[in-house]
C-alpha positions, 0 to 999 in steps of 0.5 A: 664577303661579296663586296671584298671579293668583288673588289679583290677581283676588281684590283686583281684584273685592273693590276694584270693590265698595268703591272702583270707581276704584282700579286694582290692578296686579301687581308682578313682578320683571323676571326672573318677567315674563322666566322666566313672562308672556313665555311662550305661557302668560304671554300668553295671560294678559297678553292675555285676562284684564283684567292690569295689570302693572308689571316692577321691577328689584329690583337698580336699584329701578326700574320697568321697564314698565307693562303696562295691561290689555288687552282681548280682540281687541286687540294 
């Protein structure tokens, strides 16, 4: 998880600088997101750091959940 958030925020602010308007999401499989950003410390990330996430079942190659980005004090 540390090194596909750090690369998340890496592309994230490297995008505002060159196009402001694109959004950059995180693709997880439905299996990290259940193992990893349902845990105490996957929310915390998912709730503090400006996150979007989208959840693919790899098996029936499909979307899951969109997750938008969510901002400090807000549920």
């Amino acid at each position: 998880m540390e090194q596909a958030i750090g690369q998340y925020v890496l592309y994230r602010l490297l995008l505002q600088r060159v196009d402001p308007t694109r959004k950059v999401y995180l693709a997880v499989t439905n299996l990290v997101y259940d193992q990893l950003f349902s845990e105490p410390i996957g929310e915390v990330v998912i709730s503090d750091l400006p996150l979007q996430l989208v959840v693919i079942d790899i098996e029936n190659v499909e979307v899951i959940q969109w997750i938008p980005a969510q901002t400090i004090g807000t549920s």
